[in-house]
N, C-alpha and C positions, 0 to 999 in steps of 0.2 A: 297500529298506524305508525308506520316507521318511515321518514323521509316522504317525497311524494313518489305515487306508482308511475303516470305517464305523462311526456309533455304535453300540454294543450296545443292544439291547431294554433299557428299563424295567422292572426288578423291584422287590417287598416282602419283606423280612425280617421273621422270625417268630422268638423262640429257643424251643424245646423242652427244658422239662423232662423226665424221668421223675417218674412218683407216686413210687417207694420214695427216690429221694433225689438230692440236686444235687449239682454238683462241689464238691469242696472250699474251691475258690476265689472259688465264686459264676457260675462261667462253666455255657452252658448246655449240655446232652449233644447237641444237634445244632441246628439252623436247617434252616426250611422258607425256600425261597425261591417266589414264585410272579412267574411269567416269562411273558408275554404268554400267562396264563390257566390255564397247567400250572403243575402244582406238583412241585417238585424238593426232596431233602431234601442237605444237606452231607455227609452221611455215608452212609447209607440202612443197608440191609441189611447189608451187612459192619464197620457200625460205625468202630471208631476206624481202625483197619487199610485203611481207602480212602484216610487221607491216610498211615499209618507204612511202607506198603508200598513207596514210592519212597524215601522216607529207609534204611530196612531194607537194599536190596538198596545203595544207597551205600556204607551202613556196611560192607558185604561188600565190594563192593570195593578203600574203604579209599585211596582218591586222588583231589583234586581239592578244588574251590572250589563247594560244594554250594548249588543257588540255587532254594530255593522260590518257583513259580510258581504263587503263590498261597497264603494261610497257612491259611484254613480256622478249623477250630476249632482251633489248635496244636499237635495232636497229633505231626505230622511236625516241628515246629519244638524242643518238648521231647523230644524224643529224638535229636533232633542235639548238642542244649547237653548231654544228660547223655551220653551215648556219644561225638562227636565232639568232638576237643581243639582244631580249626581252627576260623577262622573260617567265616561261613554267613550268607547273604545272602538275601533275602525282597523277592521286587518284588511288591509286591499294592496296584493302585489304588482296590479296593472298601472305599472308607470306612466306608459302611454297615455290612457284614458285619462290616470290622473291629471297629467299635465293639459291633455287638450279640457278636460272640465273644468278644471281651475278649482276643485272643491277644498282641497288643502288652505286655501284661504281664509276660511270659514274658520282656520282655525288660530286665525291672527287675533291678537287681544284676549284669548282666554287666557283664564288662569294657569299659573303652569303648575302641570298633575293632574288636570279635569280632562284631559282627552287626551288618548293614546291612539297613535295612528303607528300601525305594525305593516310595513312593506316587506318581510322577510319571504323569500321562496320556499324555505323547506317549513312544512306544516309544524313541524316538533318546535322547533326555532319562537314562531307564532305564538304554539300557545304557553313553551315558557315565559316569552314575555308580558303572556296573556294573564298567567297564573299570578307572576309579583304583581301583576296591576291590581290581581282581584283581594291578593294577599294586603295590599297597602291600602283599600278599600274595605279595611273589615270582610272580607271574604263575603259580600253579596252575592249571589246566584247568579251561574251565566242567563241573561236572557237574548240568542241570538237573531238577528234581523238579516234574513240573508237577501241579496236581491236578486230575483227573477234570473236577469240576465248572465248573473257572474256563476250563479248554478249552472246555467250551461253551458259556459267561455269554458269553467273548468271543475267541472265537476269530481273529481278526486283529491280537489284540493279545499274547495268553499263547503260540499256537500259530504266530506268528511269533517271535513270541520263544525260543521252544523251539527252533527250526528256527536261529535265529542263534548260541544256543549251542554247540547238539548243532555246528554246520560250523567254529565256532571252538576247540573240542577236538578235533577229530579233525585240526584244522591241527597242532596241536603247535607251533605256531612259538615258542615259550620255548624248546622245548628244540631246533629247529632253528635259529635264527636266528642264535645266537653263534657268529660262525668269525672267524678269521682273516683282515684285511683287511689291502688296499693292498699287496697281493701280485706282482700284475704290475707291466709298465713304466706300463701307464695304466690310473686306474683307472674301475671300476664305478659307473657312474653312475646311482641312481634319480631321475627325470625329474619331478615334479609340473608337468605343464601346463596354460595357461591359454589365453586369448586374448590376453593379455598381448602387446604389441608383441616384446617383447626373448625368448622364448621359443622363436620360430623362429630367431633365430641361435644363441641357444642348441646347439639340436638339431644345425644345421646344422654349427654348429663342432665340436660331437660326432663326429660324419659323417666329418668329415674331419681330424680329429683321430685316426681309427680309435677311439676312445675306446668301448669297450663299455658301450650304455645303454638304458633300458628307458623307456617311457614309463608314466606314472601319470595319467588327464586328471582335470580337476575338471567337464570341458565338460557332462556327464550330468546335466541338470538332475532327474532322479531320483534320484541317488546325495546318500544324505544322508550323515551324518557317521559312520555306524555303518558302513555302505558302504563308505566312504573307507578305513575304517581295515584295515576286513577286505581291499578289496584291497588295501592297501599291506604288509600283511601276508603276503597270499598273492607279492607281490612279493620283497619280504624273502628264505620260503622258496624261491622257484624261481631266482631270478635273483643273489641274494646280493650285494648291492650293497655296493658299501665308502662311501658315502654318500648319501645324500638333498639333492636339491640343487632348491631356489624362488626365485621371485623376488618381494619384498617380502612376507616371511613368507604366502607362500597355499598356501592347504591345512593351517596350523597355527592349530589352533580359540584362540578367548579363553580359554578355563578350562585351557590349558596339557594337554590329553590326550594328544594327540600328541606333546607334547616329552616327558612323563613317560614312554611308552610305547619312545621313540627309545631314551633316558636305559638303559629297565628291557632294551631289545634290543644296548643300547652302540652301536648306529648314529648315526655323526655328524650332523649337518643342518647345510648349507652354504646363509643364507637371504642373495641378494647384494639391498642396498636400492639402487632407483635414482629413486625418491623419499624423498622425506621420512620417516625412519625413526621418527621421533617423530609424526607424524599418525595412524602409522599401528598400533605400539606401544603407542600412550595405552592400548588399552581391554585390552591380554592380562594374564593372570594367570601364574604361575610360568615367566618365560623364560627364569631365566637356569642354564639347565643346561647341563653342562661338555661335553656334547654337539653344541651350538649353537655355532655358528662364524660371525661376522655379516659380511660385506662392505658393507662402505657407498661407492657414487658417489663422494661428499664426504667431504674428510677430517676439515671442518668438527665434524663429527656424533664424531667418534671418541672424544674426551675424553669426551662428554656420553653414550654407547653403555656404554664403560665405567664409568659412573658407576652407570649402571642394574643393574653385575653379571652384565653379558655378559665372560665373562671371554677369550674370541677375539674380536677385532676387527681386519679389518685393509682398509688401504683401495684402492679397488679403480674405479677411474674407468670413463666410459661407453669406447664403441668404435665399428667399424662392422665390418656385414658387406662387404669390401672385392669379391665377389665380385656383390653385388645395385648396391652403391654405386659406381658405375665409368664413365667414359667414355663417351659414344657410345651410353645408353639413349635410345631414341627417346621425343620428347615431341610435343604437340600445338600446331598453330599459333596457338590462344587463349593460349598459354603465356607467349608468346613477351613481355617488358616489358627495360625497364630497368632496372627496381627489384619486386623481390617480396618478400611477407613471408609466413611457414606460421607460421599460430597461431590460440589460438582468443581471444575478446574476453572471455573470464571473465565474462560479462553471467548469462548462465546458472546459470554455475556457483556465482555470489556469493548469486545469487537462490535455488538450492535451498539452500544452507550456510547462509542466514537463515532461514529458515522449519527446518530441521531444529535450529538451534539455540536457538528460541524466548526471543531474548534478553532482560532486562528492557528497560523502555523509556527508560534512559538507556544501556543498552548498544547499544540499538537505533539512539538517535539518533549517538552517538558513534563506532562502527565505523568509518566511512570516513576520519573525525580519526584514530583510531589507527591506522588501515591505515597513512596517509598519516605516520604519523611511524616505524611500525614500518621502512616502506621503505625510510626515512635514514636508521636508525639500524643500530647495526651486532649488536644482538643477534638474535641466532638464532631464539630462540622468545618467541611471542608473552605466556604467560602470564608469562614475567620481563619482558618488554617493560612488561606491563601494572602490571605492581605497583611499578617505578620511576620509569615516566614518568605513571601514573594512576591514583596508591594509591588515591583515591577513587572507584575504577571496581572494585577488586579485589574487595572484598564482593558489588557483583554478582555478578560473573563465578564469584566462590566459591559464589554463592546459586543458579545453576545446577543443577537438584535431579541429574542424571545427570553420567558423566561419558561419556554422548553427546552430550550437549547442550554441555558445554563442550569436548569437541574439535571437534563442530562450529562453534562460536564463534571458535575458534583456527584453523580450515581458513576461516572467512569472513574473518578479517585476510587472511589470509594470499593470500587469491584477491584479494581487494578491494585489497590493495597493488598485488598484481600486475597486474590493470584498469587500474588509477593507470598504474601505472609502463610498462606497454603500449600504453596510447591517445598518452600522451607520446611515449614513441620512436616510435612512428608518425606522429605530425602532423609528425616532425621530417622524415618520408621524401617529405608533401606533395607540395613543388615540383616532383619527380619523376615524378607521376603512376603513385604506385606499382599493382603487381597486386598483391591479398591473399586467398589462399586462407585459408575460416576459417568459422565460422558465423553464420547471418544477423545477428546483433545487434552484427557491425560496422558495418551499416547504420545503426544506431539510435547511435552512437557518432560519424562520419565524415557528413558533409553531405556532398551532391555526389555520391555513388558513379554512378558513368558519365562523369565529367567529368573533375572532380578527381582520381580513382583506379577502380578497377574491382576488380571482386569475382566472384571462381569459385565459392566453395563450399565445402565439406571435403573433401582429397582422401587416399586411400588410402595410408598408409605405402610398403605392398610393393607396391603395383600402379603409383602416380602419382610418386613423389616421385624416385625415383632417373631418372626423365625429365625431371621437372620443374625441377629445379634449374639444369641446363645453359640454359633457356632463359632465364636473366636475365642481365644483364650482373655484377648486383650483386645478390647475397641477404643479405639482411637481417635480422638474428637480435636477440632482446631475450630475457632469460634470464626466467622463473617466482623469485618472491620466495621459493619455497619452497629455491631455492638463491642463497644472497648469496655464496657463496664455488667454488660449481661450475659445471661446465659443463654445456651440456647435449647431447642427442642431434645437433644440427646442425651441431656447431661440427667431428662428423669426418666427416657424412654426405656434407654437400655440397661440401669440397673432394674427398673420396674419388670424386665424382661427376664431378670435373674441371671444378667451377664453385667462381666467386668467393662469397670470404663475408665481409661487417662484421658484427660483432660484440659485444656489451657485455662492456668487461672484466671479466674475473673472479679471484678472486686465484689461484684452484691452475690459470690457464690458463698461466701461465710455466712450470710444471712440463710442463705438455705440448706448447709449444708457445713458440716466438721470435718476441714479439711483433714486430710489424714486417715480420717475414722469413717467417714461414711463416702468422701470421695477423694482422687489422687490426683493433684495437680503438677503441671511442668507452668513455672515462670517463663522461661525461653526456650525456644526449639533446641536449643544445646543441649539440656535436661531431659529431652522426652527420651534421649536413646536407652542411657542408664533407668528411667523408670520402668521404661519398659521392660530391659532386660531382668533386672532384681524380679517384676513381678511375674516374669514368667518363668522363673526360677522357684516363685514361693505360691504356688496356688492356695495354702492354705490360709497365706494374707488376703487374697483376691477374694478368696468365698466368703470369709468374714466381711470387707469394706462391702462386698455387692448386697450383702443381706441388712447388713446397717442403714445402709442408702436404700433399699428396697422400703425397709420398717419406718424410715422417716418420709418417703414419697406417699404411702399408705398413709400415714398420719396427719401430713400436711400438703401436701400436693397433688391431687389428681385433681379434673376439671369439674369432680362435684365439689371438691372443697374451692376451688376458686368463682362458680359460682354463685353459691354460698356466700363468698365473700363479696362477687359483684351485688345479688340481688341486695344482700344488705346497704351496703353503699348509695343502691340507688334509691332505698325506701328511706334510707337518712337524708338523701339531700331531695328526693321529691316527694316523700311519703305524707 
């Protein structure tokens, strides 16, 4: 159920008196509605008793989180408030009726929090707000009351909605979902999948980890958010996971529902970022529950993670699949260079991030000055960057009316450093007549392509690159400004691959590695021409550093050893 499927028909409202006398409150004893030509009345013949009858048999009942689907003339809603002590919740879109019934009323003098009245159009909308109600309610059971009339006003929207409660109470998952975790030697793992590069090792290290793990996909371009939750739920009850585990929080909405839902099940969420945690962060609402357990790439990010109120944070660098990334994949004879570079020109990407950031136009003119000093400089994030290197830029950038608009503004430094800082380390690889697989608008960067250097294309993670690597003498790596302190994907891929790599240094790459001896770094694009040159003068240094760095990604980096290291983490701090 995604969004609503069709508009409802056009109707008039009419309210209907009685001759002998009106309600006490001034509201009227029923509405005529007339609906493409027929005329329907809110109540008809059995009077007030068409809407008390579904509240009535509730009240008998006597259990659950009672949600009128549709309010009518309030008859079903005052006799909840005076018979029922719980709260009670009212999705009704019909503004019109509302207003000619006056039932809203009814809701003067209550306590606030004991009644939710949801006028949202789109369904998903509905029952998120439906869900934090149920969530702030101890998670009671939907019981819906739908009325007669609004099932047929519009049936794709009250009569879908009915059908999604009625399947979410008869789940029970409140009162199934609490057990007992991290019980075995390795645990349960719920899977949120993406297309996400890092996803399939994910899995794959699962696999062979023996790690028992379910998949949850996001890929169903039908499954909206209401969807999501319900299977994640029905996941919860069947499969019983001892955590939930994503990659840069996907699948966890902005308005914080699923973390509140996680929170109200005590299911941890193990969310590993291996981008920029803060681009990505900027826009969610209530994240930091004791639930939530953050891994970050970079350690960089760790201080500034806890500062947000993520109270688990622990750091957690890239890896490789040692098993895809390996020796002796066969590559193709266009491959074949001296010097290669895998990346993309940011040309693109700079150009959608201005246009979604709709900057003023001294932010406009200015961006690439600030890109270009943020790149030097040694702060982290852009919007501190800004306000001490260009307080007189900061009232812009504050005057940004969204705060879409200004994480877009903060993703266009941050790509446009990285342009900068990319076109540079590559004019340095020149002389070499490098190969650069990547997207057209290196062309539009690089003069000469054919001559001077040569251009493939974009090529395939898991299909091309663990072929690819082996065919240069020298791979050539320039790190995203979105990390100034980490590494990135390449730096385990391609020796893992049993090919040479230079590199730009980074500071947490000493931690994983011996500069020198197991990897080669350049400080400044000045430095990469000469490194390069020496090492393609000495392959017998090259085959050494690549085998050194191969012998320590085997020993301590591939993504079974960093799960290894996540599942422990998470059995320490929820076990």
């Amino acid at each position: 159920m995604s969004g609503n499927d069709a508009s409802p028909p056009p109707y008039l409202v009419e309210p209907l008196f009685t001759d002998a006398s009106r309600q006490p409150d001034g509201r009227p004893d029923d509405l005529q509605l007339t609906v493409q030509g027929k005329v329907w009345r809110m109540l008809g013949r059995a009077g007030a008793q068409t809407e008390t009858r579904g509240a009535e048999e509730f009240l008998r009942a006597g259990r659950g989180l009672p949600v009128l689907l549709g309010a009518g003339l309030g008859h079903a809603l005052k006799l909840l408030l005076a018979e029922h002590d719980g709260p009670v919740a009212v999705i009704d879109k019909e503004t019109t009726i509302a207003e000619a019934s006056g039932a809203r009323a009814l809701l003067d003098g209550q306590p606030e929090g004991r009644v939710l009245w949801i006028a949202e159009e789109d369904r998903e909308a509905a029952l998120a707000a439906l869900t934090r109600f149920q969530s702030a309610h101890g998670g009671l059971p939907f019981a819906p009351i739908v009325h007669p009339l609004y099932a047929r006003l519009d049936r794709d929207y009250y009569g879908a909605l009915r059908e999604a409660l009625l399947a979410s109470s008869k789940a029970d998952f409140w009162g199934r979902a609490r057990y007992a975790k991290f019980k075995g030697d390795l645990p349960r793992v719920l899977l949120i999948t993406s297309q996400y590069f890092l996803m399939g090792e994910i899995v794959a290290a699962c696999e062979r980890l023996g790690a028992p793990h379910r998949l949850l996909s996001l890929e169903a371009r039908e499954m909206g958010r209401t969807e999501f939750v319900q299977a994640l739920l029905t996941a919860v009850v069947e499969f019983k996971p001892d955590f939930v585990f994503t990659v840069n929080h996907l699948g966890v909405d902005r308005e914080g529902v699923l973390t509140e839902l996680l929170a109200r099940l005590e299911l941890p969420l193990a969310s590993w970022f291996v981008d920029n945690p803060h681009l990505i962060l900027y826009i969610y609402d209530r994240l930091n529950s004791p639930y939530t357990a953050i891994f970050t790439w970079d350690a960089d990010n760790l201080g500034s993670l806890k500062a947000m109120g993520f109270p688990h944070v622990r750091y957690l660098p890239l890896a490789t699949d040692a098993l895809r990334f390996r020796p002796g994949a066969p590559g193709l004879p266009q491959w074949r260079s001296r010097v290669s570079f895998v990346g993309n020109s940011m040309v693109t990407k700079v150009a959608k991030r201005l246009t979604a950031a709709e900057p003023t136009p001294r932010l406009a003119a200015a961006y690439p000055e600030i890109a270009r000093g943020f790149s030097e400089s040694s702060e982290r994030s852009v919007r501190a960057y800004l306000e001490h290197a260009h307080p007189d830029l900061a009232p812009d950038f504050a005057a940004l009316s969204t705060v879409e608009r200004r994480l877009a503004f903060e993703t266009l430094v941050t790509w446009e450093a990285t342009r900068q800082y990319r076109l540079g380390c590559i004019q340095a690889t020149l002389p070499f007549s490098p190969l650069i697989a990547g997207d057209p608008a290196w062309k539009e960067l690089l003069p000469d392509e054919g001559r001077a250097w040569r251009w493939i294309g974009e090529l395939s993670y898991y299909d091309d690159l663990p072929g690819f690597y082996p065919q240069a003498e020298v791979n050539f790596n320039c790190t995203s400004k979105q990390m100034k302190g980490a590494v990135n994907q390449r730096v385990f891929d391609v020796p893992a691959a049993g090919a040479f790599l230079v590199t730009d240094h980074r500071e947490q790459i000493e931690e994983l590695f011996r500069p020198g001896t197991e990897v080669v770094c350049y400080h400044e694009p000045a430095e990469a021409e000469d490194l390069i040159r020496y090492h393609l003068a000495h392959p017998a240094t090259r085959e050494r550093v690549t085998r050194a760095a191969r012998e320590r990604i085997l020993a301590e980096h591939t993504y079974d050893i960093r799960l290894r290291e996540l599942f422990a983490a998470m059995r320490e701090i929820y076990g």
